[in-house]
C-alpha positions as CSV (number, residue, x, y, z in Angstrom):
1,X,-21.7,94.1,-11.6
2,X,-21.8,97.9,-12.7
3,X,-21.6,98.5,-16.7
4,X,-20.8,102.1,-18.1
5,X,-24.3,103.2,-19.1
6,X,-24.8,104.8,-23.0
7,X,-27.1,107.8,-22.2
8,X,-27.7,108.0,-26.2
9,X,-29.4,104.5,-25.5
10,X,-31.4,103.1,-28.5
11,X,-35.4,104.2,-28.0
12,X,-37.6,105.5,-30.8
13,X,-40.6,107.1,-30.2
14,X,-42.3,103.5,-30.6
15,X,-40.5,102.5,-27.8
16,X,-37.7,100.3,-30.3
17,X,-35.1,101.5,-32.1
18,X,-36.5,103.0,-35.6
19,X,-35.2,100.6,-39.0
20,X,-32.9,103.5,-39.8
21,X,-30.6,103.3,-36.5
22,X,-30.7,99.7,-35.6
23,X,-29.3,96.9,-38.3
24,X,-29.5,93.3,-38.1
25,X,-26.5,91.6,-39.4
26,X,-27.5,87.8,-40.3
27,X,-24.7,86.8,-42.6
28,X,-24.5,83.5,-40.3
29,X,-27.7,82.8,-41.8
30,X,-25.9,82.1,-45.1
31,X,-23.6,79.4,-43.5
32,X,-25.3,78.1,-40.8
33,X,-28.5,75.9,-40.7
34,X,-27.9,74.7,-36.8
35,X,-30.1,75.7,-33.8
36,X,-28.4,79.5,-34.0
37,X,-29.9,80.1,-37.8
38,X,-33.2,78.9,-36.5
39,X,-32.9,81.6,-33.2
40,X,-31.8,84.4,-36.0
41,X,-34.6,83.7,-38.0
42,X,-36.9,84.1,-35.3
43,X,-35.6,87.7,-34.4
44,X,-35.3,89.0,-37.5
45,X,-39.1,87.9,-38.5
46,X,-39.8,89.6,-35.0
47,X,-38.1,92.9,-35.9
48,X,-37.5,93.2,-39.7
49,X,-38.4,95.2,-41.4
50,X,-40.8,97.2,-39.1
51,X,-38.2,98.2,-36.3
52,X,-34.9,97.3,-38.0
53,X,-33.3,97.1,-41.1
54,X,-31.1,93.6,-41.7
55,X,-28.4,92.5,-43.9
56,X,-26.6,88.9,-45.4
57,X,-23.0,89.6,-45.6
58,X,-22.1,91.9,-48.7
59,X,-26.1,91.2,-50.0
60,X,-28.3,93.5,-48.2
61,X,-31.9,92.2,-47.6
62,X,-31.1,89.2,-50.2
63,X,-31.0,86.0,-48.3
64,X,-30.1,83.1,-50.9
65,X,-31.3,79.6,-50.9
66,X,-30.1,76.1,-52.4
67,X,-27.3,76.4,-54.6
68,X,-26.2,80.2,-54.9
69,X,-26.5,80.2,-50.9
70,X,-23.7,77.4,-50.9
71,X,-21.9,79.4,-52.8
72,X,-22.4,82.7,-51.5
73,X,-21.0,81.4,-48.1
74,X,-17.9,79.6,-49.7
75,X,-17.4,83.4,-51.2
76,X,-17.8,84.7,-47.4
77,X,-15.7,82.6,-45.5
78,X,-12.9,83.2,-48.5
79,X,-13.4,86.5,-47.6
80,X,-12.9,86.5,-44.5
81,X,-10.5,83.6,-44.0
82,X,-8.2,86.2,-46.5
83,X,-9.1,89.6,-45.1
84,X,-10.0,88.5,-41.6
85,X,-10.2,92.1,-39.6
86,X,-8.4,93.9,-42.2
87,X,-9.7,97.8,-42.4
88,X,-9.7,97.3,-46.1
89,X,-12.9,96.5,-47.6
90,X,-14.8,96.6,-45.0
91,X,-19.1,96.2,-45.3
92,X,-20.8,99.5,-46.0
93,X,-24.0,100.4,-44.2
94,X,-26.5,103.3,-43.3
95,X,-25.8,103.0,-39.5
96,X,-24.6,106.4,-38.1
97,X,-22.6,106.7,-35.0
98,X,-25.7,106.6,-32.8
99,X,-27.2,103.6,-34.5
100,X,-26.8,99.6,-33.8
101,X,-25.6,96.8,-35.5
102,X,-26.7,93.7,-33.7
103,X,-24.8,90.6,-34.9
104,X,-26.2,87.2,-34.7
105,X,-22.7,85.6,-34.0
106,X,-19.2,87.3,-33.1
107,X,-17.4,85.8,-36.3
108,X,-19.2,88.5,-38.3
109,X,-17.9,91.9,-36.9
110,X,-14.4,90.7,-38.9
111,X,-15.8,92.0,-42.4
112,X,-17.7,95.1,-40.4
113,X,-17.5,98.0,-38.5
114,X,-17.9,98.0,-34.7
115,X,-18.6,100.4,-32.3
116,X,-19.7,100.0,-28.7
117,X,-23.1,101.1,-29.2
118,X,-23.3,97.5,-31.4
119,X,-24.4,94.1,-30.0
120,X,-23.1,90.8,-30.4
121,X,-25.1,87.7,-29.9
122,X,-23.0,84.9,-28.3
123,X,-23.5,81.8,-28.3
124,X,-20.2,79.8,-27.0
125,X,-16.7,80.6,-27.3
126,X,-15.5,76.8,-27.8
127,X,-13.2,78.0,-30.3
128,X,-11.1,79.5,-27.8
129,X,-11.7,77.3,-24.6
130,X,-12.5,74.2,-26.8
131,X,-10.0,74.5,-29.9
132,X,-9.7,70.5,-30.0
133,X,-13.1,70.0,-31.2
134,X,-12.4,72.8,-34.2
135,X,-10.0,73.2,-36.9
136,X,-7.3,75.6,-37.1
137,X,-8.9,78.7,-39.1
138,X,-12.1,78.5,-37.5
139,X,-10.1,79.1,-34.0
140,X,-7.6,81.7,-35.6
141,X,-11.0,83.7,-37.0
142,X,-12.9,83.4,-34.2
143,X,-9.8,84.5,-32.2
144,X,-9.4,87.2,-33.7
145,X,-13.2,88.3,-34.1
146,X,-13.3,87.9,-29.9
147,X,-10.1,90.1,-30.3
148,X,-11.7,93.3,-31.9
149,X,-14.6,92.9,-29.4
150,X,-12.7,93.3,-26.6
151,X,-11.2,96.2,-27.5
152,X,-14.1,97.6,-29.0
153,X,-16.4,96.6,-26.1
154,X,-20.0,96.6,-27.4
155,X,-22.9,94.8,-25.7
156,X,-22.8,91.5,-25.5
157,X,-25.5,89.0,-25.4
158,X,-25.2,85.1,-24.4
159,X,-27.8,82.4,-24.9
160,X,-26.3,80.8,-21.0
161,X,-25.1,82.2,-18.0
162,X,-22.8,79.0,-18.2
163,X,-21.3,81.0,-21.7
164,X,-21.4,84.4,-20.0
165,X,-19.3,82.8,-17.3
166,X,-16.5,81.6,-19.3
167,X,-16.4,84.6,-21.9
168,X,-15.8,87.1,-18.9
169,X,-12.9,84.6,-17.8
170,X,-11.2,85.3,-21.0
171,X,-12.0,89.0,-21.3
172,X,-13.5,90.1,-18.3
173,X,-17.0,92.5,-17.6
174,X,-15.6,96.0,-19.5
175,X,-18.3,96.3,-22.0
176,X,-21.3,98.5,-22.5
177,X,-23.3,95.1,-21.0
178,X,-23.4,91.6,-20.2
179,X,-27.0,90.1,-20.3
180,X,-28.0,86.3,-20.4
181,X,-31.2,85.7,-22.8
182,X,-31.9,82.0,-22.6
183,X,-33.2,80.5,-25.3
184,X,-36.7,79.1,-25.8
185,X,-38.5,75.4,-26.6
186,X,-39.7,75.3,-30.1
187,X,-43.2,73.8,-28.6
188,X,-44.1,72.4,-32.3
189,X,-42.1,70.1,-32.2
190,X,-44.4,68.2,-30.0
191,X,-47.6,68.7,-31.1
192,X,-49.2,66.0,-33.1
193,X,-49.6,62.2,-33.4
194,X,-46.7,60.0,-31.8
195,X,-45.6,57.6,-34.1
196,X,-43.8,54.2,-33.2
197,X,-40.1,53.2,-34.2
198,X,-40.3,50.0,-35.9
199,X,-37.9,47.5,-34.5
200,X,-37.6,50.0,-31.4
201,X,-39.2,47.2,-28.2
202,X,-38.9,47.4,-24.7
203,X,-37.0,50.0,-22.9
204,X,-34.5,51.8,-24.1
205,X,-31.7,54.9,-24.1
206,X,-32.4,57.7,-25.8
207,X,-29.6,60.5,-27.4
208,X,-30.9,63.1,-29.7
209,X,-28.2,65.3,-31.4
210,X,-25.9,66.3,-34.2
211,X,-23.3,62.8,-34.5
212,X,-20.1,65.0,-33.7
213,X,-16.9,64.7,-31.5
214,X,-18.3,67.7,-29.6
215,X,-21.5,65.9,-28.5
216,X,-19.5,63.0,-26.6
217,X,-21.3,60.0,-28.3
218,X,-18.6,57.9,-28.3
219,X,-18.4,58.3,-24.2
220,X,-22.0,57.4,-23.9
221,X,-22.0,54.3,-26.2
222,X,-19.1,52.9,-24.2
223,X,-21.2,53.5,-20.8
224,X,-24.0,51.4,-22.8
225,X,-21.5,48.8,-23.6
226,X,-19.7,48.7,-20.5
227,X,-22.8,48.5,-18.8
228,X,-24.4,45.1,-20.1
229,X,-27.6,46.9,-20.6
230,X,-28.2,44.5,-23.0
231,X,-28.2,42.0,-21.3
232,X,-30.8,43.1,-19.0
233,X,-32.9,43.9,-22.6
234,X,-32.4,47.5,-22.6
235,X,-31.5,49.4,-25.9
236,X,-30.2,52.1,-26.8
237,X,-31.4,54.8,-30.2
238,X,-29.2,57.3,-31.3
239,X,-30.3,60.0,-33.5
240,X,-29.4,63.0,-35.3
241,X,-27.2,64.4,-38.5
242,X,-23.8,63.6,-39.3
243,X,-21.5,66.0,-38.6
244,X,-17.1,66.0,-37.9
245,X,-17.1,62.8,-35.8
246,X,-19.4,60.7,-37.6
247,X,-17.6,57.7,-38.7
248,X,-15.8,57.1,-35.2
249,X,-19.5,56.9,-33.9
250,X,-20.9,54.7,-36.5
251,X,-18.1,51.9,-36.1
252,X,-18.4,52.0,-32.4
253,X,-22.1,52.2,-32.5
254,X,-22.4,49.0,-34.9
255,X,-19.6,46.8,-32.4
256,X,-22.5,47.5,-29.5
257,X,-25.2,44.6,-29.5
258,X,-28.6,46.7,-28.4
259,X,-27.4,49.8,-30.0
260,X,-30.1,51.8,-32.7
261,X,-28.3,54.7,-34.7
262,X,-30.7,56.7,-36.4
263,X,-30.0,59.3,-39.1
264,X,-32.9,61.9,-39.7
265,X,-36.3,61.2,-37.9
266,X,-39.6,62.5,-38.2
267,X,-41.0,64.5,-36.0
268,X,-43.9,62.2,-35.0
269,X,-41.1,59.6,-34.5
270,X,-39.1,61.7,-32.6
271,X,-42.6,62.8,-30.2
272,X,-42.6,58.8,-29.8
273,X,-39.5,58.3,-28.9
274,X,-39.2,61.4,-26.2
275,X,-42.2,60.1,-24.8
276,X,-41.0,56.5,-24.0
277,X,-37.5,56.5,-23.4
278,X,-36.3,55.7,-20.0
279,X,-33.6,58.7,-19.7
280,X,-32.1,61.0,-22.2
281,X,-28.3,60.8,-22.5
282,X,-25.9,63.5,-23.9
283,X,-22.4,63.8,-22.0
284,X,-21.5,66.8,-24.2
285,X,-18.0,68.2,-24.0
286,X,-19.5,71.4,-24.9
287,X,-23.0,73.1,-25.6
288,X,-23.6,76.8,-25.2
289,X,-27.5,76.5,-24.1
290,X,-28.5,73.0,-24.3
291,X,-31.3,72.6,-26.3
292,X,-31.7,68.9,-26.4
293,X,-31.5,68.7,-22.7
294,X,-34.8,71.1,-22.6
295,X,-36.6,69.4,-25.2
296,X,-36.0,66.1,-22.7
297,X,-37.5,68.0,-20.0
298,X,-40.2,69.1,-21.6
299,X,-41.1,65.3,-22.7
300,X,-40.7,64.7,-18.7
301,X,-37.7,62.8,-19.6
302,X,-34.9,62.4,-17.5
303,X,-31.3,63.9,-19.0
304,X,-28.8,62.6,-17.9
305,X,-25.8,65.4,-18.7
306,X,-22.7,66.8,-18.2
307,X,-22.1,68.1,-14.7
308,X,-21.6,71.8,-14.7
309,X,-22.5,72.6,-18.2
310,X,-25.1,74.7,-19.8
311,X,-27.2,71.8,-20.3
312,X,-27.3,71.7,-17.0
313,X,-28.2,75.3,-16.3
314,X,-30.9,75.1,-19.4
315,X,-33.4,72.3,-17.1
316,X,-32.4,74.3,-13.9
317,X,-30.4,71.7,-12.5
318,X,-32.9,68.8,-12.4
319,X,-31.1,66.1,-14.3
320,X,-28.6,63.5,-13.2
321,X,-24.7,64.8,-13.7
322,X,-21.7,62.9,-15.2
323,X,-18.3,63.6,-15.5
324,X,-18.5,63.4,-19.9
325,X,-14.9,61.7,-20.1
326,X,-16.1,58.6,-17.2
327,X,-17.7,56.1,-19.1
328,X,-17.9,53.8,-16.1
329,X,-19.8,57.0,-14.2
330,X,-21.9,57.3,-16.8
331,X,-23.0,53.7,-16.9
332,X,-23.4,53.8,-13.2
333,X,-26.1,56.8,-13.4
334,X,-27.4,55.0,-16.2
335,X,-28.4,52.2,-14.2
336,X,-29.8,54.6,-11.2
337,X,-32.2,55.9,-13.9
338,X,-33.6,52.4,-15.0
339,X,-33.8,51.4,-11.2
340,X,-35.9,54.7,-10.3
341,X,-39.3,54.0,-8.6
342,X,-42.9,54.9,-10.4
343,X,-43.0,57.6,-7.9
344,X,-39.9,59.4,-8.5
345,X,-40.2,59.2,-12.3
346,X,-43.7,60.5,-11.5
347,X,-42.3,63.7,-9.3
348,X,-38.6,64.2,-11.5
349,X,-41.2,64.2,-14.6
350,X,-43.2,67.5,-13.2
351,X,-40.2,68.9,-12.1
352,X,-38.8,68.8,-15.4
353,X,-41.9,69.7,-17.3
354,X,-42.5,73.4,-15.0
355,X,-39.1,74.3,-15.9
356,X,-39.6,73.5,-19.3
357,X,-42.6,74.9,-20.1
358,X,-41.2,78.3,-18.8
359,X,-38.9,78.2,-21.8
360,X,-41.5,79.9,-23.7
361,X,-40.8,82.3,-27.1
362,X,-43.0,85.1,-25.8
363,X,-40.7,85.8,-22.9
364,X,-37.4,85.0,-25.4
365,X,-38.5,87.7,-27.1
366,X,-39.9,90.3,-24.7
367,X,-36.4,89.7,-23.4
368,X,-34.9,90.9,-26.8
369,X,-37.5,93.8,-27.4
370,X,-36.2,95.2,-23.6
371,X,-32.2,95.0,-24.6
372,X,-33.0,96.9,-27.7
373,X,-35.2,99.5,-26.6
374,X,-33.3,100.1,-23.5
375,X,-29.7,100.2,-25.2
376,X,-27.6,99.9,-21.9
377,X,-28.1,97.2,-19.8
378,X,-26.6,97.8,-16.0
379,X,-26.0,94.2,-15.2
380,X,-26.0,90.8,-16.3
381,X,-29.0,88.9,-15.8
């Protein structure tokens, strides 16, 4: 598709865009400790300070920790949950009408200024396509944060085709760009020792994620159940943090003979438990990359996902595909996976492992150094 093109563009004479003229607004960084603060904290160490200046909400360069962080961000979201995109008020900053703000998530242009040479890093609109699995002010603010983006129409980046798709079905392709950066595989994760689950035996199911609604445990588990992969000794280890959703889980999860929830594991646990699982499971109603999916693959682990969704897109399509609200459909591909040959695990295995391992953090970011020293983008990639 064609994109108006900024002829001012962003480029310094270091080929970037010079600390005084591009800003990096983190203030999600003060509220959010999920996957998207660890992605902002790798593109700020990238480019601040030497090619961009960066600020946390109403604190500059000042990024709190511990307490004061929990309650600088209940003294955000007060903010804007009362002011939301009032004028009034409004951040201060040094960028002039040529410069670029580039925020790490769309909820922060409420409290700031935004012009269309800006940027806005998306990753999902669940809030307004989703609004079920959120509560009411986090779908108003969002709402109206996607609100003063459209009419502003800056850049706008997405960690997914599958969320660029669904973003231009709400407010079509009339910004400066659309460009798809896919995220990358935090490799470290996997090196080191593997170490063994005690009272993990035999084969079994693995989930790794966040214990939410969203995620679509409760789907899976019943696909276990429903199954009788217990019966044929096959087990099933949940693991992640708690998060909205948890208790529904837990009491399902602890009704299911063979089941394993897991809170927090360490890494070399979690190496262990990649490496021997017979398929990874996640039916998510909603994911804008699909991290866990690629961290699967990587393993050489099959994931066994939700059809059409970005977790889908994020291992290139090798996976097996489930309708996320069909727990007899699940269980069904379920069983496929456990009846799969030593041959076809072999081949799915390097299939999954090339596409992985061209997640990498170099080409993330050389991705991200092109957007911002080109400053108009003609198409979406």
């Amino acid at each position: 598709m064609n994109k108006r093109i900024d002829p001012r563009g962003l480029r310094a004479p270091g080929g970037l865009a010079s600390a005084g003229t591009l800003l990096f607004d983190s203030s999600l960084s003060i509220l959010n400790r999920t996957g998207a603060y660890h992605i902002a904290k790798d593109l700020t160490r990238e480019f601040v300070p030497g090619r961009a200046g960066i600020r946390h909400w109403r604190l500059g360069f000042f990024a709190p920790e511990g307490l004061v962080r929990k309650i600088v961000a209940r003294l955000m979201m007060l903010e804007i949950n009362w002011l939301q995109d009032s004028e009034i008020f409004l951040i201060r900053d040094k960028v002039d009408e040529r410069g670029t703000r580039l925020f790490l998530d769309p909820l922060y242009v409420l409290r700031s200024r935004l012009s269309e040479n800006d940027i806005v890093l998306c990753h999902d609109v669940g809030p307004l396509t989703h609004r079920e699995l959120y509560d009411e002010r986090t779908c108003a603010n969002y709402r109206l944060a996607y609100e003063k983006i459209r009419r502003v129409g800056p850049g706008v980046v997405f960690v997914s085709n599958f969320s660029a798709h669904h973003f231009e079905i709400l407010f079509g392709s009339g910004f400066r760009f659309l460009k798809t950066i896919p995220l990358y595989l935090r490799t470290e994760l996997f090196d080191g020792p593997a170490e063994a689950v005690p009272g993990v035996n035999g084969p079994f199911f693995l989930t790794v994620g966040a214990f939410e609604t969203r995620k679509n445990q409760v789907a899976a588990l019943k696909a276990y159940r429903d199954g009788g992969f217990h019966r044929q000794g096959v087990g099933y280890v949940l693991c992640g943090t708690r998060g909205d959703g948890y208790a529904e889980i837990a009491e399902l999860a602890g009704a299911v003979p063979g089941v394993r929830l897991m809170g927090y594991v360490p890494d070399a646990q979690l190496r262990w438990l990649y490496a021997n699982a017979e398929a990874f499971v996640l039916p998510s109603l909603l994911e804008g990359f699909g991290m866990p999916a690629l961290e699967a693959a990587y393993m050489g682990l099959l994931p066994i996902v939700s059809a059409g969704s970005a977790l889908v897109e994020a291992v290139g399509g090798v996976c097996s595909q489930v309708q996320p609200d069909n727990p007899a459909a699940i269980a069904e591909v379920m069983g496929r996976a456990l009846s799969r040959s030593a041959k076809e695990k072999t081949q799915t295995s390097r299939a999954l492992r090339d596409t992985a391992s061209a997640a990498t953090k170099d080409r993330f970011l050389q991705q991200w150094r092109d957007v911002l020293a080109a400053g108009a983008i003609p198409g979406k990639a």
